[in-house]
DOFIKE-916969 format. One line per field, with one value per residue (C-alpha): residue number from 1; z, x, y. Coordinates in nm, 3 decimals, padded with zeros to 5 digits, always signed. Each point is the difference from the previous one (the first is absolute). Example, Ala and Ser with C-alpha at 12.3 -4.5 7.8 and 13.67 -1.06 7.14 Angstrom:
% residues 2
k <- (1	2)
Z <- (+00.780	-00.066)
X <- (+01.230	+00.137)
Y <- (-00.450	+00.344)
% end
This chain:
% residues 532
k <- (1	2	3	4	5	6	7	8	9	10	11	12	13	14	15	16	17	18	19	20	21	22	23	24	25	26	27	28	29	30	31	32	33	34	35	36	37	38	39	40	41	42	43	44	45	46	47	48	49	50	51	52	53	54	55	56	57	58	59	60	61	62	63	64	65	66	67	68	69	70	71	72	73	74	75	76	77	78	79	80	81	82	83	84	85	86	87	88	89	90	91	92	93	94	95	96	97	98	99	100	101	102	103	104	105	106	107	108	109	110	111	112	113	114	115	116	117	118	119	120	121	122	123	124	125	126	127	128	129	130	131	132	133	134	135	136	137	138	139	140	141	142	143	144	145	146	147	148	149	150	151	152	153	154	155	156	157	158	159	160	161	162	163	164	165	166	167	168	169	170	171	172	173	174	175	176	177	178	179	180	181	182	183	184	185	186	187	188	189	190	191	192	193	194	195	196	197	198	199	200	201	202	203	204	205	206	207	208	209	210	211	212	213	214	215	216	217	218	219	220	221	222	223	224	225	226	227	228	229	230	231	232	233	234	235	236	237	238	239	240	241	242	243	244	245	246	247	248	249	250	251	252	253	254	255	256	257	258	259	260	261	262	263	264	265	266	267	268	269	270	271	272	273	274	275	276	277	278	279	280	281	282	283	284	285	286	287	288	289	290	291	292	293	294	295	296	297	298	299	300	301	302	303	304	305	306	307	308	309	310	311	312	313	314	315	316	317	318	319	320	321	322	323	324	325	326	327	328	329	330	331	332	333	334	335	336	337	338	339	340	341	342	343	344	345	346	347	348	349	350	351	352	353	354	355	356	357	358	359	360	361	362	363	364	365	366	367	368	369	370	371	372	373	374	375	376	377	378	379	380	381	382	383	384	385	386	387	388	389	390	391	392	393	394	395	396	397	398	399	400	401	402	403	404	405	406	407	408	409	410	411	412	413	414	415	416	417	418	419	420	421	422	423	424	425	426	427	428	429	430	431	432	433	434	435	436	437	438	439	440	441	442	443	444	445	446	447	448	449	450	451	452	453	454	455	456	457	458	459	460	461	462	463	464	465	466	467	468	469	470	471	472	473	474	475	476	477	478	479	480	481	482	483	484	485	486	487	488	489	490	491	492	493	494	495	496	497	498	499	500	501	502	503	504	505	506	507	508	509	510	511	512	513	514	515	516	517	518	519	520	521	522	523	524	525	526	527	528	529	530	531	532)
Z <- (+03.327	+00.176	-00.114	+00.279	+00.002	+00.086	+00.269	+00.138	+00.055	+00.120	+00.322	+00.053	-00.007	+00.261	+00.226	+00.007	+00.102	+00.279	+00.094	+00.050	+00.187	+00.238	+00.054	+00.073	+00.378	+00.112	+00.170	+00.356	+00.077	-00.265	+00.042	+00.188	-00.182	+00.026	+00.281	-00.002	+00.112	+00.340	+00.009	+00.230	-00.044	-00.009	+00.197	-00.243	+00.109	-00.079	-00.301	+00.173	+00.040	-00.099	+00.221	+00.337	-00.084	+00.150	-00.300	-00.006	-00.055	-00.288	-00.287	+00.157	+00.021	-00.343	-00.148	+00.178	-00.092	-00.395	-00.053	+00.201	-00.094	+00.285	+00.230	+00.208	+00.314	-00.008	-00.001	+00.236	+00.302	-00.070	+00.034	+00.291	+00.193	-00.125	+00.147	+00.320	+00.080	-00.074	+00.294	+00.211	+00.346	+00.004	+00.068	+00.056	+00.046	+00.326	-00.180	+00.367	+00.091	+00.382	+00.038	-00.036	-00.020	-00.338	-00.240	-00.378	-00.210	-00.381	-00.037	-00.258	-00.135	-00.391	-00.239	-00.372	-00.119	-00.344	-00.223	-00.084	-00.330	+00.064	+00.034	+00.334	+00.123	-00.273	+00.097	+00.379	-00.070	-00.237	+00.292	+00.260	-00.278	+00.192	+00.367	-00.188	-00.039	+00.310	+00.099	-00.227	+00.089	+00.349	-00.080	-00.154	+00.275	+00.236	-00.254	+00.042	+00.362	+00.083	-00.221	+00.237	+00.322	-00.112	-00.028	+00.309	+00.157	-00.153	+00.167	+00.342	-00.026	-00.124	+00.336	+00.244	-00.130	+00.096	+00.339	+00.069	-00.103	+00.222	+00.292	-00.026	-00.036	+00.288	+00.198	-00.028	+00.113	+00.324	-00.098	+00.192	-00.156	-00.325	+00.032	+00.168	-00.240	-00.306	+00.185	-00.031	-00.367	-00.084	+00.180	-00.216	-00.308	-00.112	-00.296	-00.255	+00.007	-00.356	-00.220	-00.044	-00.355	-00.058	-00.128	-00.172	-00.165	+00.092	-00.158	+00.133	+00.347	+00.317	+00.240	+00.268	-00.270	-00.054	+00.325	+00.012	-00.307	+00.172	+00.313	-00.329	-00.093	+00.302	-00.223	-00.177	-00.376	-00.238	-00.096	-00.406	-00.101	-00.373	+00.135	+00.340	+00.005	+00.031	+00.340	+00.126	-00.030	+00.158	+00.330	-00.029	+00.049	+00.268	+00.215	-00.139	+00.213	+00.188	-00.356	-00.034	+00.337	-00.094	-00.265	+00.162	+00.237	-00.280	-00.144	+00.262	-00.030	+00.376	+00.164	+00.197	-00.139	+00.203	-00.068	+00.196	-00.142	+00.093	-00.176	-00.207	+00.337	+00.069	-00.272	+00.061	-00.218	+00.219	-00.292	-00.249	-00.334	-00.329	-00.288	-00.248	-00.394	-00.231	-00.254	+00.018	-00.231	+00.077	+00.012	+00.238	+00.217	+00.019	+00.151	+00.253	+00.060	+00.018	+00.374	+00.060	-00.051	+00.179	+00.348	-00.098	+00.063	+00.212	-00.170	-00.277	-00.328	+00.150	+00.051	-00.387	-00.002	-00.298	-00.148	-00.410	-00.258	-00.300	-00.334	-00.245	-00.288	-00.367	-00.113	-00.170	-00.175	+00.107	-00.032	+00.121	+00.222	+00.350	+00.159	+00.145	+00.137	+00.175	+00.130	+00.152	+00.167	+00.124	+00.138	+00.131	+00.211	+00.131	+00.053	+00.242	+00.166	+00.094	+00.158	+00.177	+00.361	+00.101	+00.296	-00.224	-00.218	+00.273	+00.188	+00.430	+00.190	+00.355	+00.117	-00.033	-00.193	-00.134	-00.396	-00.134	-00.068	-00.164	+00.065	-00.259	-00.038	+00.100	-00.270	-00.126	+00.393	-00.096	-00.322	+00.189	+00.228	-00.245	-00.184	+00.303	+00.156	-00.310	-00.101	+00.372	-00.018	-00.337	+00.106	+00.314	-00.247	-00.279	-00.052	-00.202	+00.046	+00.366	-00.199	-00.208	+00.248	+00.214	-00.343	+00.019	+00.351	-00.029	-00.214	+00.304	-00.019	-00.375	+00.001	+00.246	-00.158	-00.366	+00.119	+00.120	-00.269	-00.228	+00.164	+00.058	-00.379	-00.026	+00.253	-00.097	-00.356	+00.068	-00.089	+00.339	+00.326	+00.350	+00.293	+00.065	-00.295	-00.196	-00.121	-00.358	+00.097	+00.252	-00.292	-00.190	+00.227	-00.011	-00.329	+00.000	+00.207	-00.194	-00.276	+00.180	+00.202	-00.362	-00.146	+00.395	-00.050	-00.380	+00.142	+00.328	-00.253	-00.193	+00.254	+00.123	-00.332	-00.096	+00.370	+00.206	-00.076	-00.362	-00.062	+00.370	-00.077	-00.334	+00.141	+00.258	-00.254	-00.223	+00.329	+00.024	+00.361	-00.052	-00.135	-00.382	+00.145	+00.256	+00.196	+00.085	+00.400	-00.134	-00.074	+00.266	+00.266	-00.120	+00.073	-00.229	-00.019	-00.182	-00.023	+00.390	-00.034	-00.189	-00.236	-00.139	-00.048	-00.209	-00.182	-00.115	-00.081	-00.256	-00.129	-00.075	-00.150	-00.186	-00.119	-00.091	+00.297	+00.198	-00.057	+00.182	+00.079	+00.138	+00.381	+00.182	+00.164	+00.389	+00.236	+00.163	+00.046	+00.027	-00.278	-00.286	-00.035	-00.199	-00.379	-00.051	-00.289	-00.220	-00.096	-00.366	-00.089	-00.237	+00.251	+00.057	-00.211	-00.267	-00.082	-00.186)
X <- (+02.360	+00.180	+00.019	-00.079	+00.368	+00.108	-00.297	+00.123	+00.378	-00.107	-00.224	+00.289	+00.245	-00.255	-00.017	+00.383	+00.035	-00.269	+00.148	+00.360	-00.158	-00.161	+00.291	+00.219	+00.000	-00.135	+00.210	+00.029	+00.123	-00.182	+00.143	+00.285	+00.343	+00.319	+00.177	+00.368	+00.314	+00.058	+00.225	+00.105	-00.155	+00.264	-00.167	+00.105	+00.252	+00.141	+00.210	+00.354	+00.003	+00.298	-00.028	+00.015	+00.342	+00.297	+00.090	+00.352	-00.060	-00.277	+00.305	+00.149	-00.335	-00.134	+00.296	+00.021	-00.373	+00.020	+00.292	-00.081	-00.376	-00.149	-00.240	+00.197	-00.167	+00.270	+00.318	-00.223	-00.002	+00.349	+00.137	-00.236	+00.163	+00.318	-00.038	-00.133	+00.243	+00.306	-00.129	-00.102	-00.006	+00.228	-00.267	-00.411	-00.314	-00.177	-00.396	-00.123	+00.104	-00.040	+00.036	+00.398	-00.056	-00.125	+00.288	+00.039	+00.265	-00.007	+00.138	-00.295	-00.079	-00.107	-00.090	-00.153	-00.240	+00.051	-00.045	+00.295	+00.226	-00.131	+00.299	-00.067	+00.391	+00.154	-00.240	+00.155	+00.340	-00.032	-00.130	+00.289	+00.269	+00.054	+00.064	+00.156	+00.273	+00.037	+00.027	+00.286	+00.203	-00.055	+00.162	+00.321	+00.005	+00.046	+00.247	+00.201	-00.015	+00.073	+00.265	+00.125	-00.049	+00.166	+00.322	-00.051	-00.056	+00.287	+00.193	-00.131	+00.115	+00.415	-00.062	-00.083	+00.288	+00.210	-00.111	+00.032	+00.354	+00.092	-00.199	+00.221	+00.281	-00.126	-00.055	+00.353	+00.154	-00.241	-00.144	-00.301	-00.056	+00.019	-00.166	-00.243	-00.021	-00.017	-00.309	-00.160	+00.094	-00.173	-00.326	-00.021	-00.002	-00.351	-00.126	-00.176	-00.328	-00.098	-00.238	-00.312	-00.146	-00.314	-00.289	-00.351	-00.117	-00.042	-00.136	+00.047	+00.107	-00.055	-00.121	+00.327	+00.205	-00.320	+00.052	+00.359	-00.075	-00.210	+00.226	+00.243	-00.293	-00.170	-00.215	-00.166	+00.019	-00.232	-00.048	-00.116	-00.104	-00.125	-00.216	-00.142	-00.159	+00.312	+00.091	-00.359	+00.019	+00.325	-00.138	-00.216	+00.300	+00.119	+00.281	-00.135	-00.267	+00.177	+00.077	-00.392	+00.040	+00.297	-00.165	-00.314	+00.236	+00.211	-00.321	-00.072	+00.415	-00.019	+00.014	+00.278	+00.053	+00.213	+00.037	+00.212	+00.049	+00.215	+00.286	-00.054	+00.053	-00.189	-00.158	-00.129	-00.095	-00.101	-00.225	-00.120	-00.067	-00.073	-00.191	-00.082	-00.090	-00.064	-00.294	-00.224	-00.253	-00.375	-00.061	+00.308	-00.152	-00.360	+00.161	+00.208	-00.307	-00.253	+00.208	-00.036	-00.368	-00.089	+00.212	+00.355	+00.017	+00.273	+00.033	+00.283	-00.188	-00.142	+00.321	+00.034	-00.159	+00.151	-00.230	-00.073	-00.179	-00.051	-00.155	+00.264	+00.056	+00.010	+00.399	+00.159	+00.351	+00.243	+00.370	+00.105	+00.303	-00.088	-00.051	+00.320	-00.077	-00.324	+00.205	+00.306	-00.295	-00.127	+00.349	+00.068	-00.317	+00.112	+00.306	-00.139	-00.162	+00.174	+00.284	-00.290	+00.043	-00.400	+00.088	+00.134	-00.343	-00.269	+00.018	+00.001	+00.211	-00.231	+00.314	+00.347	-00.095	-00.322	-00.056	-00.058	-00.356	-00.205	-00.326	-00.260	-00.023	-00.355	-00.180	+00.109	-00.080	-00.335	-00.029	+00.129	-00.222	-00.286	+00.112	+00.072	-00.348	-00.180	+00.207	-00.039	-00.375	-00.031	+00.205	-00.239	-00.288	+00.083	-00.094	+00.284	+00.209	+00.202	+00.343	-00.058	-00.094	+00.280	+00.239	-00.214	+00.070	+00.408	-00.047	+00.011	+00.371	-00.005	-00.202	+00.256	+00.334	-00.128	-00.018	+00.346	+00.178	-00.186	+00.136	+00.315	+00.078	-00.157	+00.250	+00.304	-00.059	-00.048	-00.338	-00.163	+00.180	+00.041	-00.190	-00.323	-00.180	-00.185	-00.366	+00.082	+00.210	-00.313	-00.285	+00.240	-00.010	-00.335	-00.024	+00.230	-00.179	-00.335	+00.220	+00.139	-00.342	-00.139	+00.267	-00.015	-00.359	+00.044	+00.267	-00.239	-00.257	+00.188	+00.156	-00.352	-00.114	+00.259	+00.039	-00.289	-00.283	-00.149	+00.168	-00.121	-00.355	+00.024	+00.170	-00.329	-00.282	+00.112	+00.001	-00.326	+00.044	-00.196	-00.391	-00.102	-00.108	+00.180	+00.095	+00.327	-00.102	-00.020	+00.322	+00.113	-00.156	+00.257	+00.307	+00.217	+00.360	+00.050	-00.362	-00.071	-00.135	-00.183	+00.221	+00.185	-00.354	-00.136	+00.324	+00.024	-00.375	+00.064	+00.261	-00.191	-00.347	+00.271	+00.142	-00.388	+00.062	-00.323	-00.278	-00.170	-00.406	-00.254	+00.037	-00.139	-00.311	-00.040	-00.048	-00.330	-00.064	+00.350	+00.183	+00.048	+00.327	+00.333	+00.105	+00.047	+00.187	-00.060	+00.254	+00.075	-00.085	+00.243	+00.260	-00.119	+00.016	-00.160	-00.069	+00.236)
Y <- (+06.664	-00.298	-00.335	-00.272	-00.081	+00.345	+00.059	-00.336	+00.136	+00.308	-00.096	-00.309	+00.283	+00.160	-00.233	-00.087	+00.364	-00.063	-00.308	+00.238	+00.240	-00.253	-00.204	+00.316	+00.064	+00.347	+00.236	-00.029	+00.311	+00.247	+00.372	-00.100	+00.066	-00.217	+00.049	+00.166	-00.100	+00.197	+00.291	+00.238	+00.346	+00.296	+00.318	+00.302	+00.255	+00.328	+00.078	+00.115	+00.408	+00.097	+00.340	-00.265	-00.014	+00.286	+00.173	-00.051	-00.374	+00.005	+00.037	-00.344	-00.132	+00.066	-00.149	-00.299	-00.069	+00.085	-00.211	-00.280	+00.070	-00.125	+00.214	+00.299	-00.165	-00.226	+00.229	+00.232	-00.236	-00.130	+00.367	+00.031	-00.272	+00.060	+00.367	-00.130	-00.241	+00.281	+00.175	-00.325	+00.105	+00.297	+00.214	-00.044	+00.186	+00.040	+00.018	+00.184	+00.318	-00.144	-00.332	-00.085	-00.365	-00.050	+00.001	-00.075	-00.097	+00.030	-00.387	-00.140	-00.323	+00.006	-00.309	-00.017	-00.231	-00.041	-00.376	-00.187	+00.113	+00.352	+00.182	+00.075	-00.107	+00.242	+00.285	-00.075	-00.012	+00.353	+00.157	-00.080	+00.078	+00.315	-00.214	-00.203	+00.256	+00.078	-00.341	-00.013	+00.307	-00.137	-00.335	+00.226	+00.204	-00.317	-00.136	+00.292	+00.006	-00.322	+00.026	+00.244	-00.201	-00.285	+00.202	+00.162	-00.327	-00.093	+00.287	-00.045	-00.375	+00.159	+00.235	-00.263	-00.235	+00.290	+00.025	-00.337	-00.005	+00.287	-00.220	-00.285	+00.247	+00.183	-00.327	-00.148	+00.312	+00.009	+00.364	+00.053	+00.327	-00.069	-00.294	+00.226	+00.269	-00.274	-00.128	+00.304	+00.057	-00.352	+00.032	+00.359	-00.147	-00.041	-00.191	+00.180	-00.071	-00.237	+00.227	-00.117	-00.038	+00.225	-00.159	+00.106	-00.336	-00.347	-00.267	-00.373	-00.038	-00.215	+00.254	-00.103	+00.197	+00.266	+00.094	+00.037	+00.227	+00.181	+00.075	+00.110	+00.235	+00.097	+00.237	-00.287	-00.216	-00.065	-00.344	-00.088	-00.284	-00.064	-00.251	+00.056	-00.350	-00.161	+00.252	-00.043	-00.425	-00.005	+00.079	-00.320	-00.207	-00.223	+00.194	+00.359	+00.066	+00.257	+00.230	+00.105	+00.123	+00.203	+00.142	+00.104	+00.203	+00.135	+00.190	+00.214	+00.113	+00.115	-00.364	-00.137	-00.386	-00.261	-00.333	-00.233	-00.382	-00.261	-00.030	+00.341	+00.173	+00.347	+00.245	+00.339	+00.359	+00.243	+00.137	-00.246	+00.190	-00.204	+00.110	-00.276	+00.038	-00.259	-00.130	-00.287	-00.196	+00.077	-00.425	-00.014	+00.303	-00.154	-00.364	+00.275	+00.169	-00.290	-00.107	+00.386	+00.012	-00.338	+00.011	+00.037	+00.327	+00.191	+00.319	-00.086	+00.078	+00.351	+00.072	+00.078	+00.328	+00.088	-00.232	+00.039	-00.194	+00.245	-00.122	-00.089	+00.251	-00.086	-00.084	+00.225	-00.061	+00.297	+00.050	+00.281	+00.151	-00.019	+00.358	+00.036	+00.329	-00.123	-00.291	+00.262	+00.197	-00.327	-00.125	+00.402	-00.025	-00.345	+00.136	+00.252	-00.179	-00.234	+00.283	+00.248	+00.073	-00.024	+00.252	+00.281	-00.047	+00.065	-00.332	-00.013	-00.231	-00.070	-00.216	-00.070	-00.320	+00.104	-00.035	+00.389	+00.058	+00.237	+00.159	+00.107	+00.341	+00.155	+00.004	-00.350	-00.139	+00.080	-00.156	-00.323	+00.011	+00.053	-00.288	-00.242	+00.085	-00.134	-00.288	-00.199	+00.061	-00.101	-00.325	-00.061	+00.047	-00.221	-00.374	-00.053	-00.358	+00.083	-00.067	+00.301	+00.220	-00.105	+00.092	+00.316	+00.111	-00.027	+00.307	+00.153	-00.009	+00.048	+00.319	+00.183	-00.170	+00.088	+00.369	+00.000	-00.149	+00.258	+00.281	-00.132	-00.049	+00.318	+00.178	-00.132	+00.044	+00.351	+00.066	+00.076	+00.125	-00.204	-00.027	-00.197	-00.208	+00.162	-00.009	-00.048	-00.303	-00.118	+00.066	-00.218	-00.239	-00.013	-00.053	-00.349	-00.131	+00.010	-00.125	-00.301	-00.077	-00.058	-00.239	-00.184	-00.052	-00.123	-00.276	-00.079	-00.074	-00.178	-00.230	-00.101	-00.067	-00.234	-00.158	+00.048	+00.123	-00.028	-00.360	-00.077	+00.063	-00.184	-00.291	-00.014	+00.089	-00.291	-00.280	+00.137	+00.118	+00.277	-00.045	+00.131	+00.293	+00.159	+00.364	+00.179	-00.070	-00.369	-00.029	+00.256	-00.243	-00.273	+00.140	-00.154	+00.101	+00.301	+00.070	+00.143	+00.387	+00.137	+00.168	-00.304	-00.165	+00.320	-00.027	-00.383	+00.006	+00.311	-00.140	-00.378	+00.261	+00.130	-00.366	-00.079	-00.290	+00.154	+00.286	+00.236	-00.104	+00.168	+00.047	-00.351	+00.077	+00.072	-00.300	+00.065	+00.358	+00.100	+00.219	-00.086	-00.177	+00.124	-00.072	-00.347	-00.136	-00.322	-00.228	-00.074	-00.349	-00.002	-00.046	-00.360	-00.284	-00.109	+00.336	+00.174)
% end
């Protein structure tokens, strides 16, 4: 039984806890959560099949990967490039068996996205070990050689000294005929011509001495850059604005370039052919992209076919001997490659001055056609953001280039005989591309997540320029940078459902006796203050 003292404390003690509970304010937003900090989705994509690879190259390519432990993705498109840009516009494809005015070259353009302190640059540099060497027998073989013309230069000075003293000889006497004849024996003395230094790899270069390079190396470069940020910026500066241009022409490794300047005098490749390689940081791609995806567009990032964004693996610690026997078959194929007479293989000349082309064989023609068939309609039927589908469409000249590099390697590495392009090479092909179209859409994404589109939305919902309950043709209707078709909209509002920023409600009802409206989706009152 309780005392009056106790019975006194306990309904005090009651009321204090009523007193709490009516001084604590309810919660304006009951069964809403707190909203998250917006990130950028990353689409999924395919683990790297390691039977996409030629097999003479897997050896290299596993080794690289385990000791480096980073995904094989990366060493995959470095060889790929490194491959393409060995045979750079020696030869091409013609993709119709008709039509002689569609040609491809196998000059390709590969980046990886990878976060900073990844490993990404060590990965890169394993993989063009083997160019590397060639690069530096190259530089010997130039050392050696101009070795050689120096003394003959040398020589041809001693010889023309000699003349010249018989001239005056001659002169003072009056001979005509030796004088004459001594003429002659002058204006035959030719001046060996100065070798000219062979070169695979460049890295940082104003593009006046790229394209005296290139008139060095008709055949094309390839161009690495451990950052490709720094390459892409540098085009942004005052006085450069003529390198992007160069650039843009050097993809396509068939274009004539000139460029005359005042004071640098005249500049001109009759066939532009650069392939470029490098790595970049996804935050540094999205700011590149964002200008892409809102108006800055002119066709410089879908240059990058090559395009790959794996997910990282788990680090490993290995040491172990590098396979030096994978690396020689590496450097062999390069090697050949980079000696092969296209015509002798199965190639056509049409002209004098024509670049050797190939023709898929039968079968494969039909494969590509097939395959090109259904990838433009599936472009004109998408409502994907017009950047991607533009990156998309250049596979059009991946496709066909892809196949010819595969059977090339395969050719002169002796595993399948010359003549037109195979279908294995063309099914391969095929295959690439459904590998890169999923790691372009992952960076697309991406890019308008962080730049456009998701953050774009958010930035709106929170000025309150869109009501508490709204629909995707609301926001649609406004037009706002980044946010223009309907893809992009779908996108950032999945991605701010995701970030608990809005929610799907039921659909709005019709106006009148029209139908009934689409989903609409309420905004989290979280997001505005005081509520927390």
């Amino acid at each position: 039984m309780l005392t009056f003292s106790s019975a006194e404390s306990y309904q005090a003690e009651i009321l204090a806890d009523a007193a709490r509970l009516a001084a604590a304010p309810a919660d304006p937003a009951p069964g809403w959560p707190k909203p998250a900090a917006l990130k950028p989705r990353l689409l999924p994509v395919p683990l790297f099949d390691m039977a996409l690879f030629p097999s003479t190259l897997r050896a290299s390519l596993l080794d690289v990967s385990r000791r480096m432990s980073c995904p094989p993705d990366w060493p995959a498109v470095s060889l790929l490039v490194t491959l393409g840009s060995l045979i750079g516009n020696r030869c091409g494809i013609r993709p119709k068996q008709m039509d002689t005015s569609w040609l491809e070259v196998p000059n390709l353009w590969g980046a990886i996205v990878a976060e900073p302190s990844s490993l990404k640059t060590p990965a890169l540099n394993a993989a063009l070990l083997p160019l590397q060497r060639l690069e530096d027998a190259a530089r010997r073989e130039f050392d050696q050689s101009n070795r050689l013309h120096e003394a003959a230069a040398e020589v041809l000075k001693a010889r023309k000294e000699a003349i010249k003293k018989k001239l005056a000889k001659a002169a003072d006497k009056g001979d005509e005929p030796e004088l004459q004849r001594l003429q002659i024996e002058l204006a035959e003395l030719e001046a060996v011509a100065a070798p000219k230094a062979r070169r695979y790899i460049v890295n940082d270069t104003t593009v006046e001495k790229l394209i005296e390079l290139q008139n060095q190396n008709p055949h094309g470069l390839l161009m690495f850059r451990d950052e490709l940020t720094g390459l892409l910026m540098s085009w942004e500066k005052h006085g450069r604005e003529g390198d992007r241009q160069f650039f843009l022409e050097a993809w396509t490794g068939t274009s004539e370039y000139r460029s005359d300047r005042i004071g640098r005098g005249s500049l001109y490749v009759p066939r532009c052919c650069l392939a470029v390689l490098g790595g970049i940081q996804p935050d540094r791609l999205a700011q590149y992209l964002h200008q892409t995806l809102n108006g800055g567009n002119d066709g410089m990032t879908q240059r990058f076919s090559l395009l790959a964004w794996p997910d990282p693996v788990r680090y490993n610690y290995v040491d172990e001997v590098p396979d030096l026997s994978g690396q020689l078959d590496v450097v062999e194929l390069l090697r050949r490659l980079d000696q092969f007479d296209p015509v002798q293989l199965g190639a056509t000349l049409l002209s004098e001055n024509a670049i050797p082309s190939f023709q898929f064989s039968a079968t494969a023609q039909e494969v590509f056609v097939s395959w090109l068939i259904a990838w433009q309609r599936d472009l004109e039927d998408t409502d994907e953001a017009p950047a991607l589908v533009q990156h998309l469409a250049k596979y059009r000249k991946l496709y066909p280039a892809l196949a010819l590099l595969f059977h090339l390697i395969q050719v002169v590495g002796g595993q399948a005989a010359s003549g037109p392009v195979s279908s294995e090479a063309a099914k391969l092909a095929g295959q690439w591309c459904t590998y890169f179209a999923a790691h372009a859409q992952r960076v697309y994404t991406y890019g308008a997540g962080v730049g456009g589109g998701v953050a774009t939305l958010g930035e709106r919902i929170k000025e309150k320029q869109l009501p508490d309950c709204f629909t995707l043709r609301d926001v649609q209707r406004k037009n706002w940078q980044g946010l223009s078709n309907y893809s992009s909209v779908r996108d950032a509002l999945e991605g701010l459902v995701e970030a608990d920023w809005i929610r799907e409600a039921a659909p709005m009802p019709a106006a009148g006796t029209g139908r009934p409206r689409s989903a609409a989706f309420e905004v989290n009152p979280r997001l505005f203050p005081p509520i927390v």
